[in-house]
Residue, then its C-alpha position, 0 to 999 in steps of 0.5 A: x269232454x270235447x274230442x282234443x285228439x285225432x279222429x277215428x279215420x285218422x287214428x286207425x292209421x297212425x303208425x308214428x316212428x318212434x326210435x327205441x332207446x339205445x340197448x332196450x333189449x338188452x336193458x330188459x334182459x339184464x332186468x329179467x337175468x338179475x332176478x333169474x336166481x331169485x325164488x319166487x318163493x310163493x305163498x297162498x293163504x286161504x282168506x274168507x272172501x264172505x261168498x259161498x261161490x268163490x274161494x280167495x287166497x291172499x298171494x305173496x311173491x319175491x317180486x323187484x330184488x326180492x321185495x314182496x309183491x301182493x295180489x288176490x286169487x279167486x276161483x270157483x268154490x271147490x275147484x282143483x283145477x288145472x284152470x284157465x287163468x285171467x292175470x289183472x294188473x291195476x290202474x295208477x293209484x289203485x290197489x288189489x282192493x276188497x275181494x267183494x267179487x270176480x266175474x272172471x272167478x265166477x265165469x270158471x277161471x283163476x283170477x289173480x289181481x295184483x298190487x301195483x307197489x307203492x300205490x293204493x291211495x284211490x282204491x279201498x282196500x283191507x292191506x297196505x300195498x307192497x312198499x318199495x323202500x319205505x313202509x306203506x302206500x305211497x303218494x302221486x309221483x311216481x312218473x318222475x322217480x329217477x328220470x335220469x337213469x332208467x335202472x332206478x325208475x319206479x317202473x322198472x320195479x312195477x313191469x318186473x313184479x308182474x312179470x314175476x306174477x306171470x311166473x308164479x302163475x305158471x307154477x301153481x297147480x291150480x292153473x293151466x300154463x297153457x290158457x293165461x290171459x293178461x288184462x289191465x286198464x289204464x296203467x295196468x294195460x300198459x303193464x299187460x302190454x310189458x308182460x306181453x313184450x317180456x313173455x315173447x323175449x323169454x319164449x312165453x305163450x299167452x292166450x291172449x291180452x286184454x288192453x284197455x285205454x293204455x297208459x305208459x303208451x307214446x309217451x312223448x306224444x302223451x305228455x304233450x296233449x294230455x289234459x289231465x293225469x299221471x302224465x302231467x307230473x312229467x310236464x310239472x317237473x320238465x316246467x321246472x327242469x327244462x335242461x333235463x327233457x331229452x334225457x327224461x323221455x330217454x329213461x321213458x322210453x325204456x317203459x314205453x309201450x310201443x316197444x313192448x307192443x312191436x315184440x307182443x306175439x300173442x292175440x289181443x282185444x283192445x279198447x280206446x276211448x277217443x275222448x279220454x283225456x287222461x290218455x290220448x286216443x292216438x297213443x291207443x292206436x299207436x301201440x295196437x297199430x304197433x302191436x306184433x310187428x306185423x307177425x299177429x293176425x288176431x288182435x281187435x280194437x274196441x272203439x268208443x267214439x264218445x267215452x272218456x277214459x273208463x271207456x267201455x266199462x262193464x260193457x267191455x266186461x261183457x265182451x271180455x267173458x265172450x271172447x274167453x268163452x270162445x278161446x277157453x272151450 
């Protein structure tokens, strides 16, 4: 696992101009305008997690177009609230899993872990994942759905739901609006780096975001380096398709992080892994470099100079416990 990126002295300063596609925000404002007269129309089931310190309720919320949306809350056992709150979004291929257990949950916060539509076919789990159109899990591909028109692409449906869930949450008397973290690894930090970008636009505070070894970040640059991953389904189909390249990193660039990250307003603790092969470490940098426009004093990277992509692991588990301990006292 050789390093096929930047080094660190050089990736700490990469700061690529990148042009945003045309009427990127008035394209996620008219996403979030479509939805504004949908009910969130919450359900909370309580289900029986098997351990006697943390309740677990089985979420549901109208999510893209009133599709349903699925996650897991955990909380300590008995707690009313109003709590901090820590939102998880999932990696490519992974699903809200088996409520065997919450380290947020158990450290005394809400914990919600939300499915990524569609997918699940990594992941054991006890429920089928939110279909779109058909019924059940889906199969690798979705980088590729609707490359010609950003209004149909798959990640359009996947930013709005966890937007949507920062909604819910806010709504729910077991959580304090005002101490929301968002977290995600992988695809799921591309999607915390979404909600954060979305949140500003809507006037939203967070606390804070935890964004670790981001996909869906410099996605052009990615798509030409990386080795492996979701990314080389955008380079299978383009060997294929090579008339439709401009047209296909125009839709991309729509769902790119690096301009959710130049509009993210709050705090962020982010980490990169320089040898991850999945995800390029200067698309890392690029949307940490990006991240606040300038405007955000508090953000830090965690690097790992010799892990691939699950970087930091638990290790960055246990940093994420402290650095709530210090924001939610």
């Amino acid at each position: 696992m050789p390093l096929t990126d930047m080094g660190i002295d050089e990736a700490r300063n990469y700061h690529p101009v990148v042009p945003e596609p045309e009427g990127f925000d008035s394209f996620w404002a008219e996403t979030l305008d479509e939805h504004a007269s949908i009910p969130l129309d919450l359900t909370a089931t309580p289900f029986d997690n098997r351990q006697a310190l943390i309740d677990t309720w089985d979420l549901s919320w109208a999510g893209y177009h009133g599709s349903r949306v699925s996650g897991w809350m955990h909380a300590p056992a008995g707690a009313s609230g109003p709590l901090p709150l820590v939102i998880e979004y999932i990696g490519y291929s992974g699903s809200r899993g088996v409520p065997i257990g919450s380290a947020f949950a158990a450290a005394g916060y809400a914990h919600i872990v939300v499915d990524p539509r569609g997918q699940g076919w990594g992941h054991p789990a006890l429920t089928e994942n939110s279909p779109d159109v058909h019924e059940g899990s889906g199969a690798p591909g979705f980088m590729t759905q609707s490359l010609s028109d950003p209004h149909g692409h798959y990640y359009r449906r996947l930013f709005t739901d966890a937007f949507r869930c920062l909604q819910t949450a806010r709504e729910m008397k077991i959580v304090d609006p005002t101490r929301i973290v968002v977290h995600g690894h992988s695809q799921g930090a591309g999607q915390t780096i979404a909600v954060c970008g979305l949140a500003a636009m809507r006037g939203i505070k967070l606390a804070g975001a935890f964004v670790d070894a981001p996909f869906l970040c410099h996605m052009r640059r990615s798509c030409d380096i990386a080795t492996a991953g979701p990314y080389l389904e955008v380079v299978k189909y383009l060997a294929a398709h090579p008339s439709l390249c401009g047209k296909a990193f125009q839709t991309l660039g729509y769902f790119d992080g690096l301009h959710f990250a130049r509009r993210a307003r709050t705090a962020t603790w982010f980490s990169v892994a320089m040898m991850d092969q999945l995800v390029p470490p200067s698309s890392v940098w690029a949307a940490y470099n990006a991240w606040g426009d300038g405007m955000v004093a508090d953000k830090q990277i965690a690097v790992y100079p010799f892990a691939g992509h699950s970087a930091g692991e638990d290790v960055q588990r246990w940093n994420q416990l402290g650095v709530l301990a210090q924001l939610f006292s």
